[in-house]
C-alpha positions as CSV (number, residue, x, y, z in Angstrom):
1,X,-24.0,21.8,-2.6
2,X,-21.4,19.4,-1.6
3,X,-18.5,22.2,-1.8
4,X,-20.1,23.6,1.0
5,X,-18.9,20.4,3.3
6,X,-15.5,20.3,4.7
7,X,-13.9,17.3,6.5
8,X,-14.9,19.0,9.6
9,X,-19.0,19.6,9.2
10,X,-18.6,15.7,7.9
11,X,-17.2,15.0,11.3
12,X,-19.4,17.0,13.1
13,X,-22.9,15.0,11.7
14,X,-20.8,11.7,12.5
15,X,-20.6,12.7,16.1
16,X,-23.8,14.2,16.2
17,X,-25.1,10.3,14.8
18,X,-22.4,8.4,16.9
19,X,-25.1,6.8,19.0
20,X,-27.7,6.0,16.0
21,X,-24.3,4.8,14.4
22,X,-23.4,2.7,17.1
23,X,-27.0,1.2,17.4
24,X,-26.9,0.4,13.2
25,X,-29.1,3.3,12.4
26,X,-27.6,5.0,9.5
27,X,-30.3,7.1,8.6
28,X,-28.0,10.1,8.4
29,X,-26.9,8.6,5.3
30,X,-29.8,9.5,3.3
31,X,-29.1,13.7,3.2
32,X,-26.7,15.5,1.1
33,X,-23.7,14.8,0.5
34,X,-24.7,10.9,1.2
35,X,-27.1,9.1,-0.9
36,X,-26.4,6.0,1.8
37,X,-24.7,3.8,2.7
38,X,-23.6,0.0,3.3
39,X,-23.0,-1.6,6.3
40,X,-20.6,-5.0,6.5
41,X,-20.5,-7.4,9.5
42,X,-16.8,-8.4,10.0
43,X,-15.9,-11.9,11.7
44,X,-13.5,-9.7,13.7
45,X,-16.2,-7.9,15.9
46,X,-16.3,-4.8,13.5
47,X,-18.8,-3.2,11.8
48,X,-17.7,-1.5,7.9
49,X,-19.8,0.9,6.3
50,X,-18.9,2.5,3.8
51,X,-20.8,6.1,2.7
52,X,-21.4,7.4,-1.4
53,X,-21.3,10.5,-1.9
54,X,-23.8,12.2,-4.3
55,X,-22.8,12.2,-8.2
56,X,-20.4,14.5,-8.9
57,X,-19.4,15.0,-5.3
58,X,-16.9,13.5,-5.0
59,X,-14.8,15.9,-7.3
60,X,-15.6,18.8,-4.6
61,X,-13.7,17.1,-1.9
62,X,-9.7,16.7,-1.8
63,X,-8.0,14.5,-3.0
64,X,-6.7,12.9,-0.1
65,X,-10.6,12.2,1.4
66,X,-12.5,11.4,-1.6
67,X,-14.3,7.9,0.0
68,X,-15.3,7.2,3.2
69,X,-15.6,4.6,5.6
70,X,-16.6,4.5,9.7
71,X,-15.9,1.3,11.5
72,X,-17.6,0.4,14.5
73,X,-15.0,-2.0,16.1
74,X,-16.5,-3.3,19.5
75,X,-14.8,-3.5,22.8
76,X,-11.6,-6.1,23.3
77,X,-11.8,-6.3,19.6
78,X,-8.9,-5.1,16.6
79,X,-9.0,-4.8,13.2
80,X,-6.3,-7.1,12.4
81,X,-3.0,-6.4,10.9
82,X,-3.6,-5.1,7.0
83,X,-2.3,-2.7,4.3
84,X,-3.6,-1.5,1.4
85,X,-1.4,-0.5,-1.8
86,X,-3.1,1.9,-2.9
87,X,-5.1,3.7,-0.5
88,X,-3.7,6.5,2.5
89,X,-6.3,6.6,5.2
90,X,-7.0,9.9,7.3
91,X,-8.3,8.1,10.3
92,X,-10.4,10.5,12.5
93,X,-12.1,9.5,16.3
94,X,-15.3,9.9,16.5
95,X,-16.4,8.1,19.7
96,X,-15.1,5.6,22.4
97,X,-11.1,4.9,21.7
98,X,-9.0,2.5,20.8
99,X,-5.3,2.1,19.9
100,X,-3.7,2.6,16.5
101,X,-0.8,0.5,15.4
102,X,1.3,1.9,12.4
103,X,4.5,0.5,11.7
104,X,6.0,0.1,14.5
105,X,4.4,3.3,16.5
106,X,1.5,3.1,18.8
107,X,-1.1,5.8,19.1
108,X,-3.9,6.2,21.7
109,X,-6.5,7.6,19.6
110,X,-10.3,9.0,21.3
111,X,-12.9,11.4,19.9
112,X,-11.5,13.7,17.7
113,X,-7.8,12.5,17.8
114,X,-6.3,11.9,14.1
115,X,-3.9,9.5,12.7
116,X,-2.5,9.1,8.7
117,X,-2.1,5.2,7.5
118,X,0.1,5.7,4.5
119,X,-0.5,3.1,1.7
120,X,1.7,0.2,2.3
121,X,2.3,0.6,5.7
122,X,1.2,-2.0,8.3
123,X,-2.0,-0.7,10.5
124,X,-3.9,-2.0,13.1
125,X,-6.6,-0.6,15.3
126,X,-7.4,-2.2,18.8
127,X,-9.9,-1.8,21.6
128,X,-9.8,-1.9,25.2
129,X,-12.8,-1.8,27.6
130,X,-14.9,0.6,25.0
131,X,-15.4,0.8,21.3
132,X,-14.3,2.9,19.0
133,X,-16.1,4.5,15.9
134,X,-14.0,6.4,13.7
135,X,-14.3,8.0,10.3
136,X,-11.7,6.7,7.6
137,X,-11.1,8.8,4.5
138,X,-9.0,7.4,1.8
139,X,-7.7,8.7,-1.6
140,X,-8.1,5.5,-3.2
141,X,-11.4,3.2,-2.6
142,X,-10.5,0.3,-0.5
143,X,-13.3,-1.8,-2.7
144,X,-12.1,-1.6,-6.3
145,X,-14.5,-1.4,-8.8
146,X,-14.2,-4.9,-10.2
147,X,-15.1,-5.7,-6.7
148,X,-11.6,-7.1,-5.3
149,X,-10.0,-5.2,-2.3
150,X,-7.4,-2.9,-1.6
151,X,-6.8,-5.3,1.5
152,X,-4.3,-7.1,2.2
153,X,-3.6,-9.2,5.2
154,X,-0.1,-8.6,7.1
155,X,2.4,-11.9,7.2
């Protein structure tokens, strides 16, 4: 049963699979609560992919964490500078670090360091010499269901 998965076993398997992750294997993906998952190629050295969640799943888990995303952004890499305007993220480290930008505040963020991206607020994420995977959960899907995005690209 999905209700028996918190936030924290989900982080758990993630670092458990951070170096299948990391090498594209997302073989995890295919056991409860996951029924897989999509990996995106970014242009700006990061890697999307973006879990489902069994059906009916997704109304055991809060609010607040209801779709999920990891990223995989290599080393000297960043995200680029983006909001969404609908969608808080709950941005967890799973492996390597990087640096969050939200606002105008700066957080170091490594394996198992937390930071909140409220819906439109300015975000970044950055690398240094290593990569950084992290888990994003969101209470709003940042693909829409017509297909557009919950993306938008910081002036």
């Amino acid at each position: 049963m999905v209700m028996e998965y918190t936030i924290e076993s989900m982080l758990n398997l993630f670092e458990r699979h951070a170096p299948d992750i990391c090498h594209g294997d997302l073989s995890f993906a295919a056991d409860e609560p996951f029924v897989g998952a999509q990996s995106q190629q970014a242009p700006n050295g990061s890697t999307v992919i973006t879990l489902n969640i069994i059906e009916g799943g997704i109304n055991e888990m809060s609010p607040s964490h209801r779709h999920i995303d990891i990223f995989l952004l290599e080393p000297h890499r960043e995200l680029g500078a983006h909001f969404h305007q609908h969608a808080t993220a709950h941005v967890y480290g799973i492996d390597g670090c990087g640096t969050a930008m939200i606002g105008q505040q700066c957080i170091a963020l490594g394996r198992l360091d937390k930071a909140i991206f409220p819906a439109g607020v300015v975000h970044n994420v950055i690398t240094g010499e290593s990569h950084f995977l992290f888990a994003s959960f969101q209470d709003h899907p940042i693909i829409q269901v017509d297909g557009s995005l919950d993306y938008f690209v910081a002036e």
